[in-house]
C-alpha positions as CSV (number, residue, x, y, z in Angstrom):
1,X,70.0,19.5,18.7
2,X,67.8,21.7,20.9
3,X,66.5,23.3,17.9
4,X,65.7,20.5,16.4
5,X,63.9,18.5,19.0
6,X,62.0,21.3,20.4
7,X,60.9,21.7,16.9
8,X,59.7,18.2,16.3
9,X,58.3,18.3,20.2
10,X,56.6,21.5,18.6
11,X,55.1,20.0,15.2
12,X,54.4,16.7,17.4
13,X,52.4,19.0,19.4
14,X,50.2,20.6,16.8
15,X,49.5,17.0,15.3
16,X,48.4,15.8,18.3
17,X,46.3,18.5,18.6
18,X,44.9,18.8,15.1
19,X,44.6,14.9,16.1
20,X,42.0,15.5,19.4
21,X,40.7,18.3,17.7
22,X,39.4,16.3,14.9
23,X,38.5,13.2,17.0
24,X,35.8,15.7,18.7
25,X,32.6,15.9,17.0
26,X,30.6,19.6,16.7
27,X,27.6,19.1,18.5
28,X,25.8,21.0,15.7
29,X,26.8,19.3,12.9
30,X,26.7,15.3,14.5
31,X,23.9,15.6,16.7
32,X,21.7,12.9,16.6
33,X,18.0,13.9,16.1
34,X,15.5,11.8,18.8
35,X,11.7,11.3,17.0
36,X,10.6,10.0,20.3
37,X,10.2,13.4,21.9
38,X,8.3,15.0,18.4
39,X,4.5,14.9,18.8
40,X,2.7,15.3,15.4
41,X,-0.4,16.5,16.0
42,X,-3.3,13.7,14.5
43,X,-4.9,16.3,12.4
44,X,-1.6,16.9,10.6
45,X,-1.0,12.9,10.8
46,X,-4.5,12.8,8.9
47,X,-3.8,14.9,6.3
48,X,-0.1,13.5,5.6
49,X,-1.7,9.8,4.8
50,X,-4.4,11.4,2.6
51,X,-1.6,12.0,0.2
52,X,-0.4,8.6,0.2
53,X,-1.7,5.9,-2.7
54,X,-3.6,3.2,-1.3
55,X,-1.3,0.2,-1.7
56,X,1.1,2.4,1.1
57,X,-1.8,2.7,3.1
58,X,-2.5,-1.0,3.2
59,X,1.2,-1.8,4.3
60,X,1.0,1.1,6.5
61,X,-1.9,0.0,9.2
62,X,1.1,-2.1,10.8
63,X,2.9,1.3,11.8
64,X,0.6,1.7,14.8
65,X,-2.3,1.0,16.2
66,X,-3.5,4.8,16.0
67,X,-2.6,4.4,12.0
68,X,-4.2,1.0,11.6
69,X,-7.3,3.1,13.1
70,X,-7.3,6.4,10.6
71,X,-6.7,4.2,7.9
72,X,-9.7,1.4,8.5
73,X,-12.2,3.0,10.9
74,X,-12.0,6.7,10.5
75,X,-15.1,8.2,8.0
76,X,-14.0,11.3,6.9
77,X,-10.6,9.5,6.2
78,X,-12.6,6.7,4.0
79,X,-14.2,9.1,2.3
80,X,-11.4,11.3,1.6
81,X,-9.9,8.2,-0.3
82,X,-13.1,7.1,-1.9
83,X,-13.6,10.7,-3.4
84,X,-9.9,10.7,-4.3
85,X,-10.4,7.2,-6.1
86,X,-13.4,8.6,-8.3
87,X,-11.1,11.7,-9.5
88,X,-8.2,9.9,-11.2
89,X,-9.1,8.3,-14.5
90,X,-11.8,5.5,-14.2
91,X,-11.0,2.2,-13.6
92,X,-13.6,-1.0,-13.8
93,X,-13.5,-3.7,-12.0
94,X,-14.1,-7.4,-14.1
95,X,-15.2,-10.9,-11.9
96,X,-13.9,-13.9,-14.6
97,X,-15.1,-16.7,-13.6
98,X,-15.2,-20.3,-15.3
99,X,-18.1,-22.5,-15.0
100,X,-16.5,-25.4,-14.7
101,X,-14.3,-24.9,-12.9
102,X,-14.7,-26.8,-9.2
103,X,-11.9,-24.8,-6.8
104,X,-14.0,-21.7,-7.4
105,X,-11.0,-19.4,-7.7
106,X,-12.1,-16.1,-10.0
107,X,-9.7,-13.8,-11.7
108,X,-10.0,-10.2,-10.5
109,X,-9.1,-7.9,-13.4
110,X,-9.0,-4.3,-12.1
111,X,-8.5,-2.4,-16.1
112,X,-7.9,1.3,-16.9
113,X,-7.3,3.4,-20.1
114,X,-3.7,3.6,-18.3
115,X,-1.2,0.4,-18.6
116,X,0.1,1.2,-15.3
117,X,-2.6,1.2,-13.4
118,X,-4.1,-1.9,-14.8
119,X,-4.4,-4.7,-11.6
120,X,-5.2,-8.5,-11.7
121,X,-5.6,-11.0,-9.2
122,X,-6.8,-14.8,-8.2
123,X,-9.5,-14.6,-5.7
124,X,-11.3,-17.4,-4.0
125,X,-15.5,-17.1,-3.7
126,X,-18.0,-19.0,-3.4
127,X,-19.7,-19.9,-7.0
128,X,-23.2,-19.6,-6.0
129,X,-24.0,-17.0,-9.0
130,X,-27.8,-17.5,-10.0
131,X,-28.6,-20.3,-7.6
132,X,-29.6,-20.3,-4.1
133,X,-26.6,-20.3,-1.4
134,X,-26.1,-21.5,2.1
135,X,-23.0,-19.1,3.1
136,X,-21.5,-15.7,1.5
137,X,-18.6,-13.7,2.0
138,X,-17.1,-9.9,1.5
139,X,-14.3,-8.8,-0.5
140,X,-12.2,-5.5,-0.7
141,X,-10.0,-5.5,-3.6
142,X,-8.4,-2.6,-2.0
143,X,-7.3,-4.1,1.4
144,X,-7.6,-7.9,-0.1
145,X,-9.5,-8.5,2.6
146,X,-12.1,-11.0,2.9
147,X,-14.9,-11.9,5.2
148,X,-17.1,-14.8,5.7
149,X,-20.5,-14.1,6.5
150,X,-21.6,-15.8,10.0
151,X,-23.9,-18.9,10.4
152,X,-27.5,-18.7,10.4
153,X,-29.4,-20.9,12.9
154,X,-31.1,-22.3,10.1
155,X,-29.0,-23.7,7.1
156,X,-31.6,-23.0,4.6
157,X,-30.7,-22.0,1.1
158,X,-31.2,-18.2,0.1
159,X,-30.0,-15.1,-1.6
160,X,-27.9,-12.4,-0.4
161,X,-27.9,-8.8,-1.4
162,X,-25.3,-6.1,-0.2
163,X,-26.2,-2.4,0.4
164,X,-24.9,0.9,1.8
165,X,-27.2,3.4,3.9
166,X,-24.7,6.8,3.7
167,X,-26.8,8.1,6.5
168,X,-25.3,6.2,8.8
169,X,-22.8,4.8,7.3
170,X,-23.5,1.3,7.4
171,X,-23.0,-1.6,5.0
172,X,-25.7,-4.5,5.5
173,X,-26.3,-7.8,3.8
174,X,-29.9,-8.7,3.5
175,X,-30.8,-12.6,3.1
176,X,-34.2,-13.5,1.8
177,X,-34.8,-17.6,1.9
178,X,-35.8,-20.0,-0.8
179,X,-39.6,-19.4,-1.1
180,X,-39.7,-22.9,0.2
181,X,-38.5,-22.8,3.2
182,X,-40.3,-19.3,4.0
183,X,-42.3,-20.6,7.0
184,X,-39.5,-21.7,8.9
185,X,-37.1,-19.2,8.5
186,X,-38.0,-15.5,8.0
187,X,-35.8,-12.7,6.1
188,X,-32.7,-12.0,8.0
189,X,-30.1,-8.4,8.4
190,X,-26.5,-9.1,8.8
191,X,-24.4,-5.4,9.6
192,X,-21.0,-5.4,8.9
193,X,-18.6,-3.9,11.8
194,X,-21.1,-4.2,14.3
195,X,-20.1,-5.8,17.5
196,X,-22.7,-4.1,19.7
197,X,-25.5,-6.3,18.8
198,X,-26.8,-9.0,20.8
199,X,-27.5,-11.7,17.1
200,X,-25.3,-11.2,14.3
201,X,-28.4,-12.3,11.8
202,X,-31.8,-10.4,13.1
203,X,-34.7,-11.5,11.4
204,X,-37.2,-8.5,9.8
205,X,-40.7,-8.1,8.3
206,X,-41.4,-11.1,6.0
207,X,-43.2,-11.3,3.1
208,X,-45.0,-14.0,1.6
209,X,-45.0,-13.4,-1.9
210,X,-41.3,-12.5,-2.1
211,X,-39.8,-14.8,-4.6
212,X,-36.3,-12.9,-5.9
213,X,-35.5,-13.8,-9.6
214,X,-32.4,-15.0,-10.6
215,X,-31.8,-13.6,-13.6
216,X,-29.2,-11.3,-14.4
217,X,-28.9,-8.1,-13.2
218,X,-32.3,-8.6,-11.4
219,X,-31.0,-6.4,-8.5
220,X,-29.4,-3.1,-7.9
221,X,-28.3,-0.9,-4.7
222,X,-28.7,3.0,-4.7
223,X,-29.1,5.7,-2.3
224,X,-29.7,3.6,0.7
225,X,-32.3,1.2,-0.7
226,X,-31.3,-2.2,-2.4
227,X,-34.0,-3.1,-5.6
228,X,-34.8,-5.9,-7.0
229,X,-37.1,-8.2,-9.4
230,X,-39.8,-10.7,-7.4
231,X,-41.6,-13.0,-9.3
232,X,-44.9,-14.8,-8.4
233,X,-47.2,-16.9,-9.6
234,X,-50.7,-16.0,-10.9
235,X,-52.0,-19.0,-10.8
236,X,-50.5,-22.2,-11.9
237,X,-49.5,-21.1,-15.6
238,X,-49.0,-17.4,-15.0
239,X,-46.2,-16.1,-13.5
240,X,-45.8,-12.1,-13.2
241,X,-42.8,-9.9,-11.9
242,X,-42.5,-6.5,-9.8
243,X,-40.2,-4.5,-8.3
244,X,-39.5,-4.5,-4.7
245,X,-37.4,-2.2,-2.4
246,X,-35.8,-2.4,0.5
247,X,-35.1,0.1,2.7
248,X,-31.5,-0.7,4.1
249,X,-32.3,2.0,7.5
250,X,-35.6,1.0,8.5
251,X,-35.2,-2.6,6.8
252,X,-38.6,-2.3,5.5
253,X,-40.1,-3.5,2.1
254,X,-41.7,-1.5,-0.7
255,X,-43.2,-2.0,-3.4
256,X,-42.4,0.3,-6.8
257,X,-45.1,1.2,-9.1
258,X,-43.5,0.6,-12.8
259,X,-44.0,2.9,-15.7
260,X,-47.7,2.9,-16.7
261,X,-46.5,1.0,-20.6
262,X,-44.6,-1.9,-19.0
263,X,-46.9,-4.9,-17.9
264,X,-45.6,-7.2,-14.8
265,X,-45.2,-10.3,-18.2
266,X,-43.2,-7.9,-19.8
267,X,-41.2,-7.2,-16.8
268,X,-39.1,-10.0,-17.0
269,X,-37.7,-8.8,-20.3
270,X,-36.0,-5.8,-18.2
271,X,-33.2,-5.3,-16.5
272,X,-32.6,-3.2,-13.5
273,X,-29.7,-0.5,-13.3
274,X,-28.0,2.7,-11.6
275,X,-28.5,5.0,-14.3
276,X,-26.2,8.2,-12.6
277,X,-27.6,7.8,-9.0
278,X,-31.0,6.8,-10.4
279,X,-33.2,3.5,-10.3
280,X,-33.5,2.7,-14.3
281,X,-34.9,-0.1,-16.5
282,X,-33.5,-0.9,-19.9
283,X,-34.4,-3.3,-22.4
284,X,-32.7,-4.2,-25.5
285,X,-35.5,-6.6,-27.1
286,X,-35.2,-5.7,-30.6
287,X,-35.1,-1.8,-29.2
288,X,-32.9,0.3,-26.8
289,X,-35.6,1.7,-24.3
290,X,-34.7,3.2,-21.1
291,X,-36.6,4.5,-18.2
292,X,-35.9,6.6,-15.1
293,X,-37.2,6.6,-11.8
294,X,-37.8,10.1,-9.9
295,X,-38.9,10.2,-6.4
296,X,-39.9,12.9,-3.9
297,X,-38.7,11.9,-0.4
298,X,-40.9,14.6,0.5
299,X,-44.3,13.7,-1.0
300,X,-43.0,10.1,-1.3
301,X,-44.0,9.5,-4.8
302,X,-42.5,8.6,-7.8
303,X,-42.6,8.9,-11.0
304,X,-41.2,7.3,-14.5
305,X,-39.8,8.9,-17.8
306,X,-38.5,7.6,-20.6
307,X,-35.1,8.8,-21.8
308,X,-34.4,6.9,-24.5
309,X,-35.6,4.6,-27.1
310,X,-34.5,3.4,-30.8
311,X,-35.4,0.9,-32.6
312,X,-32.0,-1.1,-33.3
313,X,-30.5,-4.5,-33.2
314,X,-27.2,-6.9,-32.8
315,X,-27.3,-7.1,-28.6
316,X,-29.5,-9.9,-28.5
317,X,-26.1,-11.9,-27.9
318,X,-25.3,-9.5,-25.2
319,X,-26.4,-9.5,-21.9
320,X,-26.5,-5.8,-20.0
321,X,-23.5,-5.6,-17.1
322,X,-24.1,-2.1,-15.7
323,X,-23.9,1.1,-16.4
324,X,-21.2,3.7,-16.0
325,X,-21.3,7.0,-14.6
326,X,-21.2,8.6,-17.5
327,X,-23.8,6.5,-18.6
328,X,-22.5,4.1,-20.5
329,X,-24.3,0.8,-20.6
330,X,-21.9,-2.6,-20.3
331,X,-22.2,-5.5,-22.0
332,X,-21.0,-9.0,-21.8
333,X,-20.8,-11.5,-24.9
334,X,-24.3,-14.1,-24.2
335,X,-22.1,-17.0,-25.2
336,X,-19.7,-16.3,-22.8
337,X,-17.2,-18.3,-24.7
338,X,-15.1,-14.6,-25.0
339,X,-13.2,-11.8,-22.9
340,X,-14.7,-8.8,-24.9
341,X,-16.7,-5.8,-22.8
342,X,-18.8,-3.3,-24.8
343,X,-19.8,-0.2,-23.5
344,X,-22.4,1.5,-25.5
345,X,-23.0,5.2,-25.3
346,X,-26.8,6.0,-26.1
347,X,-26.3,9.9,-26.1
348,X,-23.4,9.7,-28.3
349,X,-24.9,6.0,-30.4
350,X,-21.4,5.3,-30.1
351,X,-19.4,1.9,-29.2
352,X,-16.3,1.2,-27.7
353,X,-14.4,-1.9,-26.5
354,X,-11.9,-3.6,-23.9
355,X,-10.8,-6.9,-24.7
356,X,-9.5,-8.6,-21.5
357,X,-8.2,-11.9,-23.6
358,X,-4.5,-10.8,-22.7
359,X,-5.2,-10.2,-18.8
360,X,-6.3,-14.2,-18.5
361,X,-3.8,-16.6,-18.4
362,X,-3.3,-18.5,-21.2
363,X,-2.7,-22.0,-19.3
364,X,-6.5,-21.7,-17.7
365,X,-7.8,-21.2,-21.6
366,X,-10.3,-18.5,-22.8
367,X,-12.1,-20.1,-25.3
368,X,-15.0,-21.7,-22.7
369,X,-17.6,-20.8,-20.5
370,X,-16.7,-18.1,-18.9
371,X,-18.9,-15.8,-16.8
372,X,-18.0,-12.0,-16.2
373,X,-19.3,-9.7,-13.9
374,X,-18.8,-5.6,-14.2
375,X,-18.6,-3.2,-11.7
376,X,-17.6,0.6,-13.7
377,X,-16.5,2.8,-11.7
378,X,-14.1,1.2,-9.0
379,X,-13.7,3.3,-6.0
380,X,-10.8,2.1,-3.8
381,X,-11.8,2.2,-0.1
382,X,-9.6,1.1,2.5
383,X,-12.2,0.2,5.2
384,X,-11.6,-2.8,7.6
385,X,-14.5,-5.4,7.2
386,X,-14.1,-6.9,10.4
């Protein structure tokens, strides 16, 4: 009986302690890692969300306020993202927006030669295409962020115009008033992001002449300077146009000489565009004729050549959308009763296509007035606009 209980006591006693033995953890294997004491350096931080898409970026600027900050406000980070953007295969960015349609919501169709990284969305703006506004707003497709433009002391109708100076980094609206109400109110800057100044809406050198056309594509923004079309009046049956720029740093007006074979009548038969970083004019009146713009910031002239003409048809239907960066020139259907982009390539004469018919809902109906606006090229950019 001995035998056999001091056994059992024995076995009992290596259970138990196989038993406490297992009960206690290794402190190697089951510690528990504390993040609160690890200190990544903000450099390092930097470069980690560099490598993120944008859409995590977005969602990420709730993490902390140090991340809302890199992400929104930080420059180099901005342009890190913007460059990135550019590299991957181009995407364009398509406005669709119905005439008739009172609640003003446009369809944001964001298209690529890749399925999966085709986007569309509803936004809300404010239809004031080709007519003078009272109000404007801001949108960033990339943040869906929007921002309404402040209040003027006078509630005169106008026109808007949005430009980037890369100097100093520094988006700007400029707001030119209906030629009719010129005397009361002058032309007015409006600087996005900044809360230094004293007026949100400074008023600027005014001109008296300065009567922005509506037509399409009468404006364009490159390299710091926003051009656009003026038209004045002769006398009471003559009406001529030029070009104007405006310097988005010193927020002065120029004026640009045009190409010694185009008259100021047959200027309104032209449409302004950003022909690879350059100011360009292109006509399609029975002939594809395209000049370029050179300047010397130096000398501060400029000076016009012509890149391309042929004698050609079939886009009198088509009105001219933009221009790539390869340089292929957009067109939209005149009728506007369809959802078909052309993008014509003059170096090549060649034509290619994207129908958008299957990105608009069905229930709103496509077979209308619809109005589209191209921007080629879309650059995601992840900047705050407040």
């Amino acid at each position: 009986d001995f035998d056999i209980k001091e056994e059992r006591t024995m076995t009992r006693g290596r259970e138990e302690k196989i038993h406490e033995t297992s009960l206690s953890p290794s402190p190697l294997c089951h510690r528990r890692i504390s993040t609160r004491n690890i200190n990544i350096p903000l450099d390092l931080t930097v470069e980690i969300l560099k490598k993120l898409p944008a859409k995590s970026l977005v969602r990420f600027k709730c993490v902390s306020k140090c991340w809302s900050s890199i992400i929104s406000s930080r420059k180099d980070f901005i342009e890190s993202i913007v460059t990135r953007s550019l590299t991957q295969p181009p995407r364009d960015a398509h406005l669709i927006e119905d005439l008739y349609d009172k609640t003003d919501e446009c369809l944001l169709v964001i298209s690529s030669p890749c399925p999966q990284m085709t986007h569309k969305e509803s936004v809300s703006i404010l239809g004031t295409d080709h007519e003078y506004a009272r109000e404007g707003a801001i949108y960033n497709p990339t943040t869906r962020q929007s921002f309404n433009l402040p209040k003027m002391k006078h509630s005169h109708p106008g026109l808007c115009f949005f430009g980037y100076e890369p100097l100093e980094n520094q988006y700007k609206v400029l707001f030119i008033p209906n030629p009719v109400h010129r005397v009361e109110q002058a032309c007015q800057v409006f600087t996005l992001g900044d809360t230094k100044a004293e007026e949100q809406w400074r008023n600027i050198q005014n001109i008296e002449y300065l009567y922005p056309s509506l037509s399409y594509r009468s404006t364009v923004s490159i390299n710091g300077a926003i051009y656009f079309l003026s038209r004045f009046k002769v006398n009471d049956t003559t009406t001529e146009y030029k070009i104007l720029r405006f310097d988005i740093r010193s927020e002065k007006f120029y004026n640009v000489d045009l190409p010694k074979t185009v008259t100021l009548k047959d200027l309104c038969w032209y449409y302004l565009i950003n022909y690879q970083g350059k100011l360009g004019l292109i006509c399609c009146q029975q002939r594809m004729e395209i000049w370029i713009m050179e300047e010397d910031a130096e000398k501060k002239t400029q000076r016009w050549s012509k890149i391309f003409f042929y004698e050609m048809g079939g886009f009198g239907n088509w009105l001219i959308s933009d221009v790539t960066r390869a340089g292929e020139i957009v067109f939209i259907n005149k009728p506007l009763d369809t959802l078909r982009i052309c993008y014509y390539d003059p170096k090549r004469n060649s034509v290619r296509y994207v129908d958008l018919k299957d990105s608009y809902p069905k229930e709103r109906g496509w077979d209308k007035s619809l109005l589209i606006r191209t921007f080629p090229d879309y650059a995601e950019n992840t900047m705050c606009l407040y």
